[in-house]
TORMARTOR-867885 format. One record per residue (C-alpha): x, y, z. Coordinates in steps of 0.2 Angstrom, whole numbers, plus 5000, padded with zeros to 4 digits. Each point is the difference from the previous one (the first is absolute). Last residue first. Layout:
<nodes>
XYZ...
</nodes>
This chain:
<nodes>
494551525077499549924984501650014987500050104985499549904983501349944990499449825000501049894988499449844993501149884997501449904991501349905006501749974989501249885001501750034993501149824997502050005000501250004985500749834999498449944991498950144995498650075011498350135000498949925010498050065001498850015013498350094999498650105011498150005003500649995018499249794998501450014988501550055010499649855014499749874987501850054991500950005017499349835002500649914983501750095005499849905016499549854995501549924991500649915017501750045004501749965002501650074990501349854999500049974981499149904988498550055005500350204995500949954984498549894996498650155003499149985015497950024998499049945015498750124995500250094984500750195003501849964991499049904985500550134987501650055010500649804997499750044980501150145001501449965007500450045017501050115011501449935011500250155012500150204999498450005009498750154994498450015012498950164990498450095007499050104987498350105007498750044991499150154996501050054984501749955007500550015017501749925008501049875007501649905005500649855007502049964995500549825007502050004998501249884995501849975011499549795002498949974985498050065001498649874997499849965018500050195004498750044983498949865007499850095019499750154992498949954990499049895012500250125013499150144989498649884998499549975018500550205003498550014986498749895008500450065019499850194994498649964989499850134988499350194996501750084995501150145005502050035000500650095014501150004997501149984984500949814995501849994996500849875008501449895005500349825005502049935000500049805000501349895009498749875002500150025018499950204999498549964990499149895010500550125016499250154990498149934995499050045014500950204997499749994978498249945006499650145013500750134990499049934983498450015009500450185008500450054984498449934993498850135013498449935002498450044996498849845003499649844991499549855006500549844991499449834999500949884986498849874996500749854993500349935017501449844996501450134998499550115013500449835011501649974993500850155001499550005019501149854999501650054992499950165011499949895017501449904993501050134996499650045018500649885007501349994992500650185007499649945015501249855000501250114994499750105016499949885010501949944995500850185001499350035018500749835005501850054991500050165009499749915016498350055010499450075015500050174994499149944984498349985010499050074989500549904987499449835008498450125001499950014981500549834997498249955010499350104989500749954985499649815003498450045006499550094982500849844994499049895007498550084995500550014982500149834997498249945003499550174989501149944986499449825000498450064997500150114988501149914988498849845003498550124997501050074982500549824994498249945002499450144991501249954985499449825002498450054997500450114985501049874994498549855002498750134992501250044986500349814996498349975002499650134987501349934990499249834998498350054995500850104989500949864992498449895001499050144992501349984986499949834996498250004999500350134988501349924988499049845001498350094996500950094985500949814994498349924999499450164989501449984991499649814996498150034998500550134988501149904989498749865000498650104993501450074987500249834996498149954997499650194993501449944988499449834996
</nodes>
């Protein structure tokens, strides 16, 4: 009677064994398609972002130009015409930013091509594209960066990445702030700091500050635009220069980002 019940006992379990693991292959079975169907629809996402940015950004390249040589023809304008274009060229190209954004975000290869170039001259030319943003906003910019100050990067790439934080630490900053850039060499690399005196953040938001599309909820809640991707962006272009990106930030005491990369102290070619 024992072998009898304990026969029974294992058929039971046994039963219960080949259910559990049916069971489970189903499960698997069902989140690999999950997987596949996200992954799919991920890729889908990323051509309809690409796509629809190239088709807009066109247009708005002859938007600008055709505003550009409006402009050139001031003299035989109002004040209050001259005034209006140029807002509507300033848009414009927000817009023209907004998309280019868009279309590195949906390329996952960030292609750089590095050659010696002087920083300073990088962070001169930003600061000076960046100065009628700032005196709108009311912002003072400073800096303290050496020339020449050499490194082996992409010129476009890194002026591309500088704007962004630039351009962030402005939008960030309160009426009367000031944007402080500044730099210098420390063991073969070189350290180049944005510091805003604006909003900061806490510090679960500066964990997810370089995810794409991020915003933290103080940010959305109030009237600062933007897209999340250019942070995410900046942080592509430093690393494919075998550098890094960090923020330093509290709230109500401003944010500190900080590139790193490879210095080259070599002497110039002639």
């Amino acid at each position: 009677r024992a072998q009898r019940a304990l026969g029974r006992l294992t058929g039971s379990r046994e039963t219960e064994l080949h259910a559990l693991l049916a069971g489970s292959c189903e499960r698997e079975q069902l989140l690999s398609e999950e997987v596949a169907g996200l992954a799919d629809a991920l890729m889908a996402k990323d051509s309809l972002v690409s796509t629809v940015s190239h088709e807009f950004r066109t247009p708005l390249t002859s938007i600008i130009g055709n505003l550009d040589l409006v402009l050139g023809e001031s003299a035989e304008l109002s004040p209050a015409a001259v005034r209006r274009i140029e807002i509507a060229q300033r848009n414009a190209e927000r817009l023209l930013a907004m998309v280019s954004d868009l279309m590195m975000s949906a390329d996952s290869a960030v292609h750089v091509h590095p050659r010696r170039t002087d920083l300073a001259n990088l962070v001169e030319a930003s600061l000076g594209s960046a100065q009628a943003h700032a005196e709108a906003s009311q912002v003072r910019l400073t800096t303290d960066v050496p020339a020449p100050l050499w490194a082996e990067v992409d010129p476009l790439r890194i002026s591309q990445a500088l704007d962004n934080l630039v351009s962030n630490a402005i939008k960030y900053s309160p009426d009367g702030g000031t944007v402080h850039v500044s730099a210098r060499v420390e063991g073969g690399r070189v350290l180049l700091h944005v510091k805003d005196d604006g909003m900061g953040m806490t510090a679960a938001d500066a964990g997810q500050v370089f995810t794409r599309f991020f915003r933290s909820p103080a940010v959305r809640e109030g009237p600062i635009p933007g897209t999340g991707l250019g942070l995410s962006i900046t942080k592509a272009i430093i690393e494919r220069h075998g550098g890094s990106i960090s923020c330093s930030t509290r709230p109500g005491c401003g944010s500190t980002f900080t590139v790193e990369l490879p210095a080259d102290a070599a002497a110039p070619a002639l």
